[in-house]
N, C-alpha and C positions, 0 to 999 in steps of 0.2 A: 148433858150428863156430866157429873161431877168425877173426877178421877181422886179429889185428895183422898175418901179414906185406901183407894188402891196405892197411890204413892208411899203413905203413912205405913200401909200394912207392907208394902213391901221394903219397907224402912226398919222394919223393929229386926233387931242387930240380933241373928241367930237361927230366924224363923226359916228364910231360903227357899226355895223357888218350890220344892218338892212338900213339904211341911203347909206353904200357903193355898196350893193346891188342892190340900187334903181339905183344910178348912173352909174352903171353896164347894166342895164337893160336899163334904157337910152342912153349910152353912146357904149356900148359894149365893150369896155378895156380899165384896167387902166392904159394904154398910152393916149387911144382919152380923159379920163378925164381930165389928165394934159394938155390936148391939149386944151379945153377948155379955156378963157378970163375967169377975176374976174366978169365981167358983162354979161358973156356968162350965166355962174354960178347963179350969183344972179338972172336972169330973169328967167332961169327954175322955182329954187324957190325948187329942193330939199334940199338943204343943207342949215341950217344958215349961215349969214354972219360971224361969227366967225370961221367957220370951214374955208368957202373961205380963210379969210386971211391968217390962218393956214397952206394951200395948198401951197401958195410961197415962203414959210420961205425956204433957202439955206440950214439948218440947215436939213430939214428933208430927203433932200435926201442923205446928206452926212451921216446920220447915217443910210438910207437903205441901201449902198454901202459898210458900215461896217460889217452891220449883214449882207449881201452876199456874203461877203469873208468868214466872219468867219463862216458859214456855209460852202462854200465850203472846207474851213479850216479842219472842224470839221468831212467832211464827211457825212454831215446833210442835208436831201432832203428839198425842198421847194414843198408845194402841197398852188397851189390859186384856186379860183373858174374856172379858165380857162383851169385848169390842165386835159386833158381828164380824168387820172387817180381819179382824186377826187372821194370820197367815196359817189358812189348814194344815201342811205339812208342818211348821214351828210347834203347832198348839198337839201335835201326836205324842210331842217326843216326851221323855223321863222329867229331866226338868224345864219344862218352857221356862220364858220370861213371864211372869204374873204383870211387867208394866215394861212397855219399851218406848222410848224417844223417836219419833222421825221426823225427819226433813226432806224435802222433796214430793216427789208423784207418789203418792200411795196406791195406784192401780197396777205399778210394777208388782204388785202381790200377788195377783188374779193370774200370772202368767207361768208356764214352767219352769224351772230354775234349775244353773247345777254350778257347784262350787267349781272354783280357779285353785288354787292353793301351789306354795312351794317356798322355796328358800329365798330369805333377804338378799342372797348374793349367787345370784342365777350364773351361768358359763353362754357363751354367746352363743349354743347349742338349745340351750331353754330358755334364752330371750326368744329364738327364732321357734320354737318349739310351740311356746305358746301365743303367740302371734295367730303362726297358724291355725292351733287346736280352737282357738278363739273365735278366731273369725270365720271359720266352720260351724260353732256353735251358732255364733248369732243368726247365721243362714239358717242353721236347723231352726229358727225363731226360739230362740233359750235366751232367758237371763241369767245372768252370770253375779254369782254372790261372788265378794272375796271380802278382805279386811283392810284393805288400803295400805298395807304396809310396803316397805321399798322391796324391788325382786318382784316376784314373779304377781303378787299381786297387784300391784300399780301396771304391769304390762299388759294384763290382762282385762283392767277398768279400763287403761286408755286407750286397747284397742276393739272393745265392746263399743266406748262410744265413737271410735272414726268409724266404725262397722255401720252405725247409726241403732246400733242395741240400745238394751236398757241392761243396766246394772246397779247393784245392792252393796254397799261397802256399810259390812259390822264395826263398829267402832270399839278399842278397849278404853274407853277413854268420855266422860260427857260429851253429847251430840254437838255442845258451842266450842267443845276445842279441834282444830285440827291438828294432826299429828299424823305421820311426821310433818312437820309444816309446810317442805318446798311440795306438798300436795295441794297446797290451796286452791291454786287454777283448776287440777283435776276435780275437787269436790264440790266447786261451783258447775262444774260442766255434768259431773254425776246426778247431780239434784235436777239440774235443768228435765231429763228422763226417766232418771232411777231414785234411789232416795238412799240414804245414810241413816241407820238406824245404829241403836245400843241402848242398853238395858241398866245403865250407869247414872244416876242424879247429875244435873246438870250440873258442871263444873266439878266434874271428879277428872284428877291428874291421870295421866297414861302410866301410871303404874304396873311394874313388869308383871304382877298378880291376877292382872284385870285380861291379859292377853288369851291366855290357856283357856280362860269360862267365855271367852266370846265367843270360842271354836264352837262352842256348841250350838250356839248359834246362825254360826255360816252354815254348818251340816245341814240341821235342821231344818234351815228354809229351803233346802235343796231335794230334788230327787234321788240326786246322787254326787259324789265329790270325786275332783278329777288331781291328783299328786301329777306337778312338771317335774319341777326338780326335788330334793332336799337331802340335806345327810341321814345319820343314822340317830340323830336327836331331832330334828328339824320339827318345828312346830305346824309345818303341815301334817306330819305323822299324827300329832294330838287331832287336827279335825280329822283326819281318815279313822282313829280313833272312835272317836264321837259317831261317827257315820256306821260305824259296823253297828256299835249299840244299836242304835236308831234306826237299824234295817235298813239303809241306806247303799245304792252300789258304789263299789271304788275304783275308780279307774288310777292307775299309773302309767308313765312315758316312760318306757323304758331308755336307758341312759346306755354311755359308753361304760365297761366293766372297770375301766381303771380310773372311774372318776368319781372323787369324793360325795361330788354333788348328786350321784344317782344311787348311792348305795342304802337310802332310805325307800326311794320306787323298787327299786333292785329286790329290796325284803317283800315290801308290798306283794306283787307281782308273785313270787315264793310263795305267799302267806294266803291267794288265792283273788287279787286284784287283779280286775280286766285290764290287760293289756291295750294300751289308747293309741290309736293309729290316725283318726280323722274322728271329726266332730258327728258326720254322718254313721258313724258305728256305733258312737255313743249312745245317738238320738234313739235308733234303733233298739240297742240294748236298755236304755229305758223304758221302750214302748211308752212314750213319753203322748206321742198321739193318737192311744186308741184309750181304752178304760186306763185311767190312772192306777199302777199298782200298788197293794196297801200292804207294806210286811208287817206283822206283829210286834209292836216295840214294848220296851220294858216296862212302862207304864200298864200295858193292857195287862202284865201277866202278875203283878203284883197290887195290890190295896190295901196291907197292913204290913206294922213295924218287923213284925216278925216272920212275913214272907219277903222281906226286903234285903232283912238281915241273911236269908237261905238265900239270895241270890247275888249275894258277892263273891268278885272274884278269891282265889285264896291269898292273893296278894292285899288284898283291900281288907280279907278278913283280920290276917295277920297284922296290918298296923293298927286297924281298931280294936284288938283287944290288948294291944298296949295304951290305950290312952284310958282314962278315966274322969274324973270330973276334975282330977287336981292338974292345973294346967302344964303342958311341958316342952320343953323349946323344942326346935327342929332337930339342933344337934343331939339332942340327949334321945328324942324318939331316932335318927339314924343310927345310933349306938347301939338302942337296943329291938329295934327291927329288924339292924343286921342290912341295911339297904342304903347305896349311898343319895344324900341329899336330893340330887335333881330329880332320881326315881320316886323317894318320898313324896317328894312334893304334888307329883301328879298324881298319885294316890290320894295325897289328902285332900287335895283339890276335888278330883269325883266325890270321896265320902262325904265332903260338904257342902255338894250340891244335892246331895241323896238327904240331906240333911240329920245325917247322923254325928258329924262333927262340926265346931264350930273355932273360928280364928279369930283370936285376942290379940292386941297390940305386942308388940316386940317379940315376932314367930314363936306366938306360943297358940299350943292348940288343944282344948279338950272335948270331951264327948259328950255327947247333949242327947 
């Protein structure tokens, strides 16, 4: 089975995980969409015409036939939406991966999973925290997603695998680079069981932009995501995030009250996150070994632009209807959203996986 025109389509600069879906669901594969006319196209009316023209550039599918080699070069699986094997809980959620990279065991899929998550710079409190919580899991027989980053996620890959688990490390970054580096040793030890996946063309940089949209990922492959530590920004809070969307449970570890590092669990927990004690409470609270539970996610409850648009938040409404077609930087849309920068950006991060907005060189962004 050929993956380039899935590479290609999921190549054309605008289109986004949600919008290729649609065309999927229309179209049924991404062969009959390139089989599609530019005016076949514009008359359905899912896609902008910017994308269309995007679609017949020469250019994109000569670079899908590159990254196809050099996957098979690399010894590197291609999983698309078509792939039988694609991971049931990933393919539920709002915007799956239309195409992701792996490396490693691919049968680590077939098994139940649940997110690690926490802060780059743990307290010796939630290095031991997750140690534990961990190695409870893997006794529950659970795979353990996380993102390979330093803190709480690298504690939690390396001791999935002294456990003799399997683990799933999302990369923000092409599946041939590692990052952070002194991770080398672990990622050859992950693969050896588990496998290293992302949704990124090979040889894309770890760019800080690529981080926030892998969250959706980790969630997604999971039943449910578990917060050790992190502040009150901590980019485990973006996958806990991601996990409520997606019907997903959230567990947090509750922390000491005077310590920075917990006052992101500390909201959590507030905000109606199972409090995480042992990996056997967890296992339990997912009912993880009788019927698999299925919550309604946002994808089931919408199927047009315009029930999409009724289901944003009022924060997401509010910066899209300042954008318009004429592109505009960050700073000028935080002036006039009235929202500072780092909150902006996670906003327009979701809009442009929802595919209602799209990002132009030099942070600028307009509406599509």
């Amino acid at each position: 089975m050929s993956h380039i025109e899935w590479i290609a389509l999921n190549s054309v600069k605008g289109l986004g995980p949600v919008r290729i879906k649609r065309l999927i669901d229309r179209y049924g594969t991404a062969e009959e969409v390139f089989r599609r006319s530019s005016s076949e196209l514009q008359r359905d009316g899912i896609i902008p015409a910017s994308c269309i023209a995007g679609m017949f550039s020469k250019e994109l599918f000569t670079e899908a036939e590159s990254q196809a080699a050099l996957a098979e070069k690399e010894k590197v699986g291609i999983f698309t939406l078509a792939s039988p094997e694609y991971p049931r809980y990933l393919k539920e959620i709002f915007a799956p991966p239309p195409v992701f990279f792996v490396r490693g065991n691919t049968s680590v899929f077939t098994f139940p999973c649940l997110a690690v998550v926490g802060t780059r710079s743990p307290t010796a409190y939630g290095r031991s925290v997750t140690r534990s919580l961990t190695k409870d899991l893997v006794n529950e027989g659970l795979v353990i997603a996380s993102g390979l980053a330093r803190g709480i996620d690298t504690i939690a890959h390396e001791t999935c695998i002294e456990q003799g688990g399997r683990t799933i490390a999302v990369l923000g970054c092409g599946i041939d680079i590692v990052y952070p580096s002194d991770n080398a040793s672990l990622v050859r030890k992950i693969c050896s069981s588990g496998a290293l996946i992302s949704e990124f063309p090979m040889g894309t940089r770890p760019e800080p932009f690529n981080f926030p949209r892998r969250n959706r990922i980790i969630s997604g492959l999971s039943a449910g995501v578990l917060v050790v530590e992190g502040g009150e920004k901590s980019g485990g809070l973006i996958t806990a995030s991601y996990a409520l969307q997606q019907g997903r449970d959230i567990f947090a570890v509750p922390g000491p009250i005077t310590s920075p590092q917990s006052a992101g669990t500390f909201n959590l927990i507030k905000e109606g996150a199972i409090p995480a004690r042992s990996g056997r409470e967890i296992a339990e609270a997912l009912s993880l070994f009788g019927d698999h539970r299925r919550k309604k996610t946002v994808s089931e409850e919408t199927t047009t632009g315009s029930a999409q648009l009724s289901l944003l938040s009022e924060s997401e409404r509010s910066v899209y209807e300042t954008l318009s077609e004429t592109p505009r930087r960050m700073d000028e849309l935080s002036v006039i959203a009235g929202k500072p920068v780092m909150q902006l950006f996670d906003v327009l991060l979701m809009l442009e996986l929802k595919g209602l907005v799209r990002q132009l060189s030099g942070q600028l962004y307009i509406r599509v």
